[in-house]
VEXDREN-2710 file (C-alpha; in Angstrom, 1 decimal):
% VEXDREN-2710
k/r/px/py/pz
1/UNK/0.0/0.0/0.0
2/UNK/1.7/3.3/-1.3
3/UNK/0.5/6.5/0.8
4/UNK/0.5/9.5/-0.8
5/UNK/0.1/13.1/0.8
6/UNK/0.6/16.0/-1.8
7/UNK/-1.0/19.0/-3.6
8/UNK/-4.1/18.0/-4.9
9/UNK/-3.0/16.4/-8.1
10/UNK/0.7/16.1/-7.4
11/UNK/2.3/13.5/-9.1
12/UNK/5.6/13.9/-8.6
13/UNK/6.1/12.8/-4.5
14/UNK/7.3/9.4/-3.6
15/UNK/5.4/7.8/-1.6
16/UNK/5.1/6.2/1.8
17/UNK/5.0/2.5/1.6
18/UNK/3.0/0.2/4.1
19/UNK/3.4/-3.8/4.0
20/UNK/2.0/-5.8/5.7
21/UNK/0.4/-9.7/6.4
22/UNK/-2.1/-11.3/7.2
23/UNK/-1.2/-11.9/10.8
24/UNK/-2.6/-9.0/12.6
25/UNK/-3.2/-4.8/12.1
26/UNK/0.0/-2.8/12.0
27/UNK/0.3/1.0/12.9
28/UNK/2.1/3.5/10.8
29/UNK/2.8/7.0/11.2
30/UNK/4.6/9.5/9.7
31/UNK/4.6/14.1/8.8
32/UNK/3.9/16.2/5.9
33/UNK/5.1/20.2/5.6
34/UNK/2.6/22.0/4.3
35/UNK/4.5/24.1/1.6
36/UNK/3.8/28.1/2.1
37/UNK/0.7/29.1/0.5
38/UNK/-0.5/25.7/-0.3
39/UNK/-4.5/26.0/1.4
40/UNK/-5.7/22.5/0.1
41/UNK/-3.6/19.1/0.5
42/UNK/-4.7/15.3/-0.3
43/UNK/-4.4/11.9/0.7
44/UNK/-4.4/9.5/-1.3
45/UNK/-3.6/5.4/-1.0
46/UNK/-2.3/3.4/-3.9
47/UNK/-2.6/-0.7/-3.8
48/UNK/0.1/-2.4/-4.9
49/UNK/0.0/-5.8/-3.8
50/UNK/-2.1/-7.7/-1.4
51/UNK/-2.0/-11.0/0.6
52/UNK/-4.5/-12.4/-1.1
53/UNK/-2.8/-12.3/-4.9
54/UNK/-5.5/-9.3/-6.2
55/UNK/-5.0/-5.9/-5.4
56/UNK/-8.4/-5.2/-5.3
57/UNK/-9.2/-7.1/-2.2
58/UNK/-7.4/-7.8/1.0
59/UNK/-6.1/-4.2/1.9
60/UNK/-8.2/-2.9/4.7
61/UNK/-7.6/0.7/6.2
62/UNK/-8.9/1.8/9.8
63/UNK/-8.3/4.4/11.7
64/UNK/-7.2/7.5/9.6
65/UNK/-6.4/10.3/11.4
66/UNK/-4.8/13.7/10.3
67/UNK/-2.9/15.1/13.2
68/UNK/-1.9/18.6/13.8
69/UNK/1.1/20.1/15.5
70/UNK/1.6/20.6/18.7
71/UNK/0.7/23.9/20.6
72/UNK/1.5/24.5/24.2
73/UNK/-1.1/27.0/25.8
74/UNK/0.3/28.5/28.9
75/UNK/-1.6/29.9/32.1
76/UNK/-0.3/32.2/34.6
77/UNK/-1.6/33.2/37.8
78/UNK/-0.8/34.6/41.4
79/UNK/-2.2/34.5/44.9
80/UNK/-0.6/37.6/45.8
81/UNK/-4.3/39.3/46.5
82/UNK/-4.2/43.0/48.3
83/UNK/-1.5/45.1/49.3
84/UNK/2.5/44.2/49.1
85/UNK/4.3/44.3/51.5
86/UNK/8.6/44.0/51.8
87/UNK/9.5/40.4/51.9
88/UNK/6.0/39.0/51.6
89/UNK/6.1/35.7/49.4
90/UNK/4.0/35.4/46.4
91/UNK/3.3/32.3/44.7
92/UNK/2.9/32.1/41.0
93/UNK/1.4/28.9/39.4
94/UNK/1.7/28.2/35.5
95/UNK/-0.5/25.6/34.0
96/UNK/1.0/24.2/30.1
97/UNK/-1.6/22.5/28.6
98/UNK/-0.8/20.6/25.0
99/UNK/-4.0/21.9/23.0
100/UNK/-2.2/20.3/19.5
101/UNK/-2.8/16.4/17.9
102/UNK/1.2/16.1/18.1
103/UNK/3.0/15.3/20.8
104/UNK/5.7/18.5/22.3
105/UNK/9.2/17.4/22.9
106/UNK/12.4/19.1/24.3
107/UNK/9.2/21.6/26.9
108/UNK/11.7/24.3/28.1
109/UNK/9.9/26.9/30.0
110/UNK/11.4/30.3/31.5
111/UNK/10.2/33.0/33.3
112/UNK/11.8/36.5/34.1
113/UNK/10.6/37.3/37.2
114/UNK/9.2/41.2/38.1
115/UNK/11.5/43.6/39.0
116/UNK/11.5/43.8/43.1
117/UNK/11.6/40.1/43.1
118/UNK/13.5/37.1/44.0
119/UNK/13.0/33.5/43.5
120/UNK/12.6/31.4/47.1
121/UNK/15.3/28.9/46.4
122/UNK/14.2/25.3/46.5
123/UNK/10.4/26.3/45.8
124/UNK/9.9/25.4/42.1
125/UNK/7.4/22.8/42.5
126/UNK/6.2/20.2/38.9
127/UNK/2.6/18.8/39.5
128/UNK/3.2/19.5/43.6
129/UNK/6.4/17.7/43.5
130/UNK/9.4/19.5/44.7
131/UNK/12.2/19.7/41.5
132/UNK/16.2/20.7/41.4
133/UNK/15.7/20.7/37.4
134/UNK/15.8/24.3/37.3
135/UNK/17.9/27.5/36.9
136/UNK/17.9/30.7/38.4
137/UNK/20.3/33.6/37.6
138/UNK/19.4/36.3/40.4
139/UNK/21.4/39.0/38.3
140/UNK/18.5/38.9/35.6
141/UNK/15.8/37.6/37.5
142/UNK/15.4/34.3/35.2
143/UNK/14.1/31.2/35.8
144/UNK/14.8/28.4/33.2
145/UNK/12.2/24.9/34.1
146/UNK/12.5/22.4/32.2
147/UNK/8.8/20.0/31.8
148/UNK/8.0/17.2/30.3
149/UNK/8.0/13.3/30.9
150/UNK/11.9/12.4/31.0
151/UNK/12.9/15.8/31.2
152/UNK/16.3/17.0/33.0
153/UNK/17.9/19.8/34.5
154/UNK/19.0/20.5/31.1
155/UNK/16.8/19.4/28.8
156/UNK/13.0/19.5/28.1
157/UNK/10.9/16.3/28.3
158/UNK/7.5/15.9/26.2
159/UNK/3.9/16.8/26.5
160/UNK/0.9/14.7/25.0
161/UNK/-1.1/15.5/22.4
162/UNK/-4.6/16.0/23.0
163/UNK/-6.0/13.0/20.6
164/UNK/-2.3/11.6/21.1
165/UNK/-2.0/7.5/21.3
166/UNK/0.7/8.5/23.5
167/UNK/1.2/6.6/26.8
168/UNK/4.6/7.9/27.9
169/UNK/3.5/11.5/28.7
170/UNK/0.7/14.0/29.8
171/UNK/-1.3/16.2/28.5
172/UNK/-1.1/19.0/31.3
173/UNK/1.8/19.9/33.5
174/UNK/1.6/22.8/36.5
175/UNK/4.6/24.4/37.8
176/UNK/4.5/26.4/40.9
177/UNK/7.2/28.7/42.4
178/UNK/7.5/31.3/45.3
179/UNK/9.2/34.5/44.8
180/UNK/10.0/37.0/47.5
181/UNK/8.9/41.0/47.4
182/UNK/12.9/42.5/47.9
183/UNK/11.1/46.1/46.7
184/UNK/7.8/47.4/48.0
185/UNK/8.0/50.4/46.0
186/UNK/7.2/49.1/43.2
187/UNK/4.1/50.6/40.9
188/UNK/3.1/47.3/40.3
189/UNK/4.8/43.5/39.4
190/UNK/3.8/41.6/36.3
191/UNK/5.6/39.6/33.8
192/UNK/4.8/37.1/31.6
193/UNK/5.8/33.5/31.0
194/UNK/7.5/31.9/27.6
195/UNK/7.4/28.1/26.8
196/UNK/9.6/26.5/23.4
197/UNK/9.3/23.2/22.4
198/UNK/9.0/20.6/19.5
199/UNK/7.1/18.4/17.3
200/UNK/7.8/14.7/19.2
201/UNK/7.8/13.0/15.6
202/UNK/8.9/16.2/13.7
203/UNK/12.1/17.7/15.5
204/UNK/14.1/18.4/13.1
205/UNK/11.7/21.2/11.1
206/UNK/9.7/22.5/14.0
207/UNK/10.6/25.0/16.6
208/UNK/8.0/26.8/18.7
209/UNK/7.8/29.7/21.1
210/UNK/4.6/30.6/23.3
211/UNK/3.7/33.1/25.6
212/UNK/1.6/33.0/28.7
213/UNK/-1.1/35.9/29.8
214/UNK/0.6/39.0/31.5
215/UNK/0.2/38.1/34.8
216/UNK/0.3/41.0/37.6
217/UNK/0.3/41.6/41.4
218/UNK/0.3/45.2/43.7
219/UNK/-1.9/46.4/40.4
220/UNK/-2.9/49.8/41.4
221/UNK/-7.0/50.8/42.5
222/UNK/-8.7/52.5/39.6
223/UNK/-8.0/56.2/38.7
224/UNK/-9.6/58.8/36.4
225/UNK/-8.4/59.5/33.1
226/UNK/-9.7/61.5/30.4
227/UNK/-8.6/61.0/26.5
228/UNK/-9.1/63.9/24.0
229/UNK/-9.0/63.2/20.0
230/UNK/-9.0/66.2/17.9
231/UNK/-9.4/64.9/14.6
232/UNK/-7.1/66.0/11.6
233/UNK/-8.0/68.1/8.3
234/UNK/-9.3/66.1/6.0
235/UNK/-11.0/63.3/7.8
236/UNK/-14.4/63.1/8.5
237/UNK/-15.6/61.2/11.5
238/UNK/-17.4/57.9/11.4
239/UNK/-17.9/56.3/15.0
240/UNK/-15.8/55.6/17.7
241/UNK/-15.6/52.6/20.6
242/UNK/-15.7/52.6/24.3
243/UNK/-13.9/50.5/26.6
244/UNK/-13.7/49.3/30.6
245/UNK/-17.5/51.1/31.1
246/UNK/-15.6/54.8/29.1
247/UNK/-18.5/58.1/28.9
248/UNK/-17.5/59.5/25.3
249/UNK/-19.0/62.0/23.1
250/UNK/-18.1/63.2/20.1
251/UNK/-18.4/67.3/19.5
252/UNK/-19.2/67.9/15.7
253/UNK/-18.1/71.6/16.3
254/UNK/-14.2/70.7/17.0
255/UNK/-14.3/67.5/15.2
256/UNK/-13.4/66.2/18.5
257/UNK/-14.1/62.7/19.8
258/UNK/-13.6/62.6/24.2
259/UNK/-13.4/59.2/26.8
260/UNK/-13.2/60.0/30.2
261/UNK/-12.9/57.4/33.3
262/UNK/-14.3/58.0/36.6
263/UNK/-12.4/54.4/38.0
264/UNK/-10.1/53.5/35.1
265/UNK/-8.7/50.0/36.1
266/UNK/-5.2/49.0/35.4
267/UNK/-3.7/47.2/32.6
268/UNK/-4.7/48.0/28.8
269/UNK/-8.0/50.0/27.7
270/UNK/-8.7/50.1/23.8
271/UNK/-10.4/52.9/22.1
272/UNK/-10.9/53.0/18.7
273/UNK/-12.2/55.7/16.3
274/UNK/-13.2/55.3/12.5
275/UNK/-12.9/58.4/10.0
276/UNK/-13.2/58.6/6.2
277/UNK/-10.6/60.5/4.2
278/UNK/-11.7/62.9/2.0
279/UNK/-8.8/63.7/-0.3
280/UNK/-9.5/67.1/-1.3
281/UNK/-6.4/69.4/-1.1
282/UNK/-4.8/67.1/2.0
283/UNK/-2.7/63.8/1.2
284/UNK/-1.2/63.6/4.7
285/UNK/-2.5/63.4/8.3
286/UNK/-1.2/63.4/11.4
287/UNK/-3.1/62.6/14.6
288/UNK/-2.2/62.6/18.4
289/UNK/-4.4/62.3/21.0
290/UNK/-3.8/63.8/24.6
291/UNK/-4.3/61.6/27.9
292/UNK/-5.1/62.8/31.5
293/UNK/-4.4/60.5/34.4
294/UNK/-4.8/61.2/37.8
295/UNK/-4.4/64.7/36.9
296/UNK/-1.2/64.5/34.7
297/UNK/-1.7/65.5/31.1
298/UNK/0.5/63.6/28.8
299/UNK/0.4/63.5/24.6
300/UNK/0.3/59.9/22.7
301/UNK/2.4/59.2/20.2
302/UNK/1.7/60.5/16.4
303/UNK/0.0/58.4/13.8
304/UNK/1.2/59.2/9.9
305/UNK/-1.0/58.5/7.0
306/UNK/-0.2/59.4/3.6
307/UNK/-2.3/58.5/1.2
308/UNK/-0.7/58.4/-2.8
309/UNK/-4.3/56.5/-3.9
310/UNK/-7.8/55.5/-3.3
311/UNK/-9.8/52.5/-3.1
312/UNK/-12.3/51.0/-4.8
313/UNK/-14.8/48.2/-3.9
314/UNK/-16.4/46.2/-7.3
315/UNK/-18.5/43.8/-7.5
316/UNK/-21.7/43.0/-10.1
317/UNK/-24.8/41.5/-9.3
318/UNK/-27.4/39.9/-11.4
319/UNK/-31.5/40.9/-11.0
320/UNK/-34.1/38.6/-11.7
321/UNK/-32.1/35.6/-12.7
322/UNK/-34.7/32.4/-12.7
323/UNK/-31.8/29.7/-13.6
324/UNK/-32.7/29.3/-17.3
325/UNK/-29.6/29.2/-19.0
326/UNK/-26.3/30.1/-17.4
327/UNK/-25.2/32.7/-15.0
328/UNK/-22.5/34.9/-16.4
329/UNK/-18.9/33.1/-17.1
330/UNK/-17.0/31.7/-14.1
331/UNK/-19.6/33.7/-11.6
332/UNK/-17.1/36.8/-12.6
333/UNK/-18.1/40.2/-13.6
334/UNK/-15.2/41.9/-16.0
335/UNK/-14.9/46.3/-16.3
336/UNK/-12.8/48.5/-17.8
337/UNK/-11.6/51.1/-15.6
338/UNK/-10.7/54.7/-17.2
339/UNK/-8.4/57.8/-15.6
340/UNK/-7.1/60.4/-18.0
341/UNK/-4.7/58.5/-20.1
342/UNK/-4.7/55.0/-18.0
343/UNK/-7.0/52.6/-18.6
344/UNK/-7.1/48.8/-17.3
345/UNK/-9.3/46.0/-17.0
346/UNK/-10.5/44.0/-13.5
347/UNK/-12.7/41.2/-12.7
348/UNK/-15.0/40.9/-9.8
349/UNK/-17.5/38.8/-8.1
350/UNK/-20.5/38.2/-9.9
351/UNK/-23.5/36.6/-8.6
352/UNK/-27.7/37.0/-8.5
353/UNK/-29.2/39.0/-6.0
354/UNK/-30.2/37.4/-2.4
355/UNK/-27.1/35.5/-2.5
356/UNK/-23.6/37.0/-0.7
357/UNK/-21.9/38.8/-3.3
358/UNK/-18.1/39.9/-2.0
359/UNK/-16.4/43.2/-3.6
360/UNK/-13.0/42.8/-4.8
361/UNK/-10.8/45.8/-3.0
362/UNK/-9.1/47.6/-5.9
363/UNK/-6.1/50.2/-5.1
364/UNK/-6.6/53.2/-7.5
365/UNK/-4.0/55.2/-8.9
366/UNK/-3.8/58.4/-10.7
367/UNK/-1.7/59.6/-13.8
368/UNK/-2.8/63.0/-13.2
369/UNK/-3.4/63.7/-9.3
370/UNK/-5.5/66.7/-10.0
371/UNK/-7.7/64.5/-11.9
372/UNK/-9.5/62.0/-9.8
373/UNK/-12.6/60.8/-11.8
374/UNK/-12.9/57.1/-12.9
375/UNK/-15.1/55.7/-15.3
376/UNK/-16.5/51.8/-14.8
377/UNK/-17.6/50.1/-17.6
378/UNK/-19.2/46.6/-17.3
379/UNK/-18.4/44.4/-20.2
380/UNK/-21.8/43.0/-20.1
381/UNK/-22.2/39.3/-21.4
382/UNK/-23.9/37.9/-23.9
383/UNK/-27.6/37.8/-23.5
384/UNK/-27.6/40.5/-20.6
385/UNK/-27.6/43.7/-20.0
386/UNK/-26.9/46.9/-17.4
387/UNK/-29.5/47.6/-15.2
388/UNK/-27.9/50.3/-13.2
389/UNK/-25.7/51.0/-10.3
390/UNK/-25.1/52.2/-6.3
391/UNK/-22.3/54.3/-5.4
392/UNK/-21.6/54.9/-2.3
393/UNK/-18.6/56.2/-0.1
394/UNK/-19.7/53.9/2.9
395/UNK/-21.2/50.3/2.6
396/UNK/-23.3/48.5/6.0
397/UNK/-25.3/45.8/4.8
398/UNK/-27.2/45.5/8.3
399/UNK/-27.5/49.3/8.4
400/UNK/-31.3/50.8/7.9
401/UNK/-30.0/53.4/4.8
402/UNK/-31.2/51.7/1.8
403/UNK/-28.1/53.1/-0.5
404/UNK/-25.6/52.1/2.0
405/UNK/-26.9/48.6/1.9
406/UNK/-26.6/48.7/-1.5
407/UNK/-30.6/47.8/-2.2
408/UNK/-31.2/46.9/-5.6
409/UNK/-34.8/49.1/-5.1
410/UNK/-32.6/52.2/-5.0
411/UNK/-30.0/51.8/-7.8
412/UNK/-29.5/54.7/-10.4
413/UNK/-31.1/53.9/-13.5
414/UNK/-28.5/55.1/-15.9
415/UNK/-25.6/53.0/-16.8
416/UNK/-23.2/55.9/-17.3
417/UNK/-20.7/55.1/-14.4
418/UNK/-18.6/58.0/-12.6
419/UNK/-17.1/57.9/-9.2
420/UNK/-14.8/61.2/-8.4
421/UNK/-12.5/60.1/-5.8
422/UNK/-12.0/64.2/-4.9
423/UNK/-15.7/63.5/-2.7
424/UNK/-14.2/60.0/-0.7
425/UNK/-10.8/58.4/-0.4
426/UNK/-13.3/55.1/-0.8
427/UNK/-16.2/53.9/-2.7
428/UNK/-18.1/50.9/-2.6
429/UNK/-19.9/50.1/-6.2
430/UNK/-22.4/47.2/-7.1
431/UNK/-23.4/46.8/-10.8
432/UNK/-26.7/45.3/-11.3
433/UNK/-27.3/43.2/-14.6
434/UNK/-29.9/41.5/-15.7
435/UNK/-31.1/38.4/-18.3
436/UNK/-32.8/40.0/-21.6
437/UNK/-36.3/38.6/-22.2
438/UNK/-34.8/36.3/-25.5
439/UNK/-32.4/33.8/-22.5
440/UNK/-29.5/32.0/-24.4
441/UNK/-26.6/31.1/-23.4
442/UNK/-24.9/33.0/-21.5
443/UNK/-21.0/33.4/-21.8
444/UNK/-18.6/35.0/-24.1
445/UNK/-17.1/32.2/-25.5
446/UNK/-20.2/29.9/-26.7
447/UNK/-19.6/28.3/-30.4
448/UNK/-21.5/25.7/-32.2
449/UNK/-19.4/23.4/-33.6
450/UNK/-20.0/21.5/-36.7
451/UNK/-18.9/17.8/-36.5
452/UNK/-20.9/17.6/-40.3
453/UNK/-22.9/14.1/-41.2
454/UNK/-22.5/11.1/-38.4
455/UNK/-23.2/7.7/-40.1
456/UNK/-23.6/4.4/-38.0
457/UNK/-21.3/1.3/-38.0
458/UNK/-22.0/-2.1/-38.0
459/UNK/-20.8/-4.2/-35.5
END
C-alpha cells in the first residue's frame, strides 16, 4: 500500500510504503510540511499488492487520522491578593496544557521574574512535587524549568497530544514557584511566562515559542483618566468605541471625539475611532491624541497616514435571474476602468441578488493627481444587459440606509458610471445586470461546432 500526501493532483512525491500480512493490524505514522501558500492538501492510497494475490481485495484501512502540530497554551496566575508588602512571598502557578494532535518534545519553559523580586530557592514545584531541574540567575531575574516526561535539569521532556495514542507522557503539567517581594515600592509586578518546544515526531523542522497571559500583582486601584482626540484636516468622522465602562461623546463643532474614566482599572484600555478620508487638497494626516491620568496631562504618540491613492470596492450582481440558462462566465463580472490616459481592466464577483456577493478591494492610482474621476464600464455578457448601479462612499449591509446597503430598489437607472475620488478616499460600487427577455446562453465564448454528417457502423 503506497501512501501518498501532496497537492491536490501532485504526481511527482514518492510515496510512503506500508506492507503488511495477514497476521494482525499494524500502525504507521509519519509528517507532511505544508508548503507556504499551499491551502488545500490530499491523501491518497495506492494498492500495490495484497496477501490475497488481487490488489483489489485484502487491503483494509482503519483508523485515519490527520494530526496537527503541537501547541503549548500557557496559564499564569498569582495568589498575591491585596497590598504588598517588603518580603511577603508570592506564589505564582503556571498551567502548560498541550492543545495540539502532536506530541511537544524538548518543553523548556522560563520565566523573568518582576522587577523587586527574587525567586525562594528550592520552591519550584512540577505537579506539587518538589524539583532541582531548574535555573535561576538572580542577576536577571530568570528562571529556566524544564517540563515534560523524562525531562532533566538541562533538557526539556514531552507533552501529549490531545488525541495523542501516546502513553509515555501527559497532557497537562503545573509548575509552581514562590518569589520574594525584595522592593515594595514598586508601581506594580507583572511579567509574563515563555514556553519552546518541538514536534515529538517532527524535530528536526519545527521549533516553537509561546507566551503566557501577562500576569500581575500590587496592580494599582482605579483612577480617572480623560482622553481627547482632535481629529485632523481632511478626515471626517465615522464612529468611535468605548472600553472598561468609558463616557464618550463626540463634539461635531471641533471635530473632536472625548473618553473619560471616573475608576479606570489597570492594565490595557482600547479605544478605537473610525474616519473617512476625503482627499480634497490634504494627502497627509497626522493625529495625536492627549491623555489625563490622575491629573497628569500627557500627549500619545503621532500616527502618519499618507495617502498616494484611493480604493475601490467592485463587484456585479445579477437581478431577476430564474436559472434558465447560465449565469454569467465563471460567476465573474469583468470592467474596464478609465483615468485620463490610463485605462485597465479587473474582474470581480459576480452573482444573482439574495445570494452574498463579496467586492474585490481595488487600489486606485492616478496619472494626473488633479484629476481623480474614474469611469467603470461593465463588459456585459452575452444575453444580458446593465440595469444600473449604487455608489456609495460607505457600505453597511445590516444598516437601515437603503443606498448604504446597497438595495437593488434604489440603484441609479443610468448606466453611465462616474465615481470622483476628490468626494471620498473610498467607494463601494455594485453593478446590477440583468437576463434579456430572448435567455440564451450566456457566456462570451459559446460556439457551435459543426462535427458535419455522423453515419452508423455495423458491429
Amino acid at each position: 500500500m503506497n501512501v501518498y500526501i501532496r497537492a491536490p493532483g501532485g504526481i511527482d512525491e514518492e510515496p510512503d510504503t506500508c506492507t503488511t500480512s495477514d497476521e494482525g493490524w499494524v500502525h504507521y505514522y509519519g509528517s507532511y510540511d505544508v508548503p507556504i501558500g499551499q491551502t488545500e492538501t490530499e491523501l491518497a492510497f495506492e494498492s500495490t499488492d495484497s496477501f490475497t494475490g488481487y490488489e483489489q481485495i485484502g487491503n483494509i484501512l482503519d483508523g485515519i487520522r490527520l494530526y496537527t502540530q503541537s501547541y503549548i497554551d500557557l496559564a499564569k496566575s498569582n495568589n498575591a491578593g491585596g497590598d504588598v508588602a517588603l518580603g511577603k512571598v508570592v506564589t505564582y502557578t503556571i498551567k502548560a496544557k498541550n492543545l495540539g494532535e502532536s506530541d511537544a518534545s524538548g518543553v523548556i519553559l522560563s520565566d523573568i521574574l518582576p522587577e523587586g523580586t527574587a525567586l525562594v530557592n528550592g520552591s519550584v514545584k512540577i505537579d506539587g512535587t518538589a524539583t532541582i531541574n531548574y535555573s535561576y540567575t538572580p542577576a536577571t531575574r530568570a528562571l529556566t524549568v524544564p517540563i515534560g516526561a523524562n525531562s532533566t535539569a538541562s533538557t526539556g521532556g514531552l507533552i501529549l497530544g490531545d488525541g495523542s495514542f501516546s502513553a509515555d507522557c501527559a497532557n497537562e503539567y503545573i509548575i509552581t514557584f514562590d518569589v520574594t517581594v525584595t522592593d515594595s515600592s514598586k508601581l506594580a509586578y507583572e511579567n509574563q511566562a515563555k514556553v519552546v518546544y518541538k514536534d515529538r515526531y517532527h524535530e528536526d523542522t519545527s521549533d516553537y515559542t509561546n507566551y503566557s497571559n501577562v500576569d500581575a500583582f500590587a496592580v494599582p486601584n482605579p483612577r480617572s483618566a480623560t482622553i481627547t482626540d482632535v481629529l485632523p484636516l481632511g478626515v471626517t468622522y465615522v464612529t468611535h468605541t468605548n472600553s472598561s465602562e468609558s463616557l464618550s461623546k463626540y463634539d461635531e463643532d471641533t471635530n473632536t471625539i472625548t473618553w473619560s474614566w471616573n475608576e479606570l482599572p489597570y492594565g490595557k484600555t482600547v479605544v478605537t475611532v473610525t474616519v473617512k478620508v476625503n482627499p480634497d487638497n490634504e494627502t497627509l494626516f497626522v493625529n495625536q491624541a492627549t491623555t489625563t491620568l490622575a491629573g497628569m496631562e500627557k500627549e500619545t504618540n503621532k500616527t502618519y497616514h499618507e495617502m498616494s491613492g484611493a480604493i475601490l470596492h467592485l463587484r456585479q450582481v445579477v437581478l431577476g435571474y430564474s436559472g434558465n440558462g447560465l449565469p454569467p462566465l465563471a460567476y465573474t463580472g469583468f470592467f474596464t476602468l478609465e483615468n485620463d490616459d490610463l485605462t485597465f481592466g479587473v474582474t470581480s464577483d459576480s452573482n444573482k441578488e439574495g445570494l452574498t456577493v463579496n467586492f474585490r478591494e481595488i487600489n486606485i492610482a492616478f496619472t494626473d493627481p488633479t484629476k481623480k474621476e474614474y469611469k467603470i464600464k461593465d463588459i456585459v455578457p452575452q444575453y444580458y444587459m446593465a440595469d444600473g448601479y449604487i455608489a456609495t462612499d460607505a457600505y453597511n449591509p445590516s444598516g437601515t440606509d437603503l443606498r448604504e446597503k446597497h438595495d437593488s430598489t434604489v440603484r441609479e437607472p443610468d448606466n453611465d458610471i462616474v465615481i470622483d475620488f476628490s468626494d471620498a478616499g473610498e467607494y463601494w460600487v455594485t453593478v446590477f445586470i440583468r437576463p434579456n427577455t430572448d435567455a440564451g446562453k450566456n457566456d462570451w465564448g459559446f460556439k457551435t461546432n459543426d462535427f458535419g454528417t455522423l453515419y452508423p457502423t455495423g458491429s
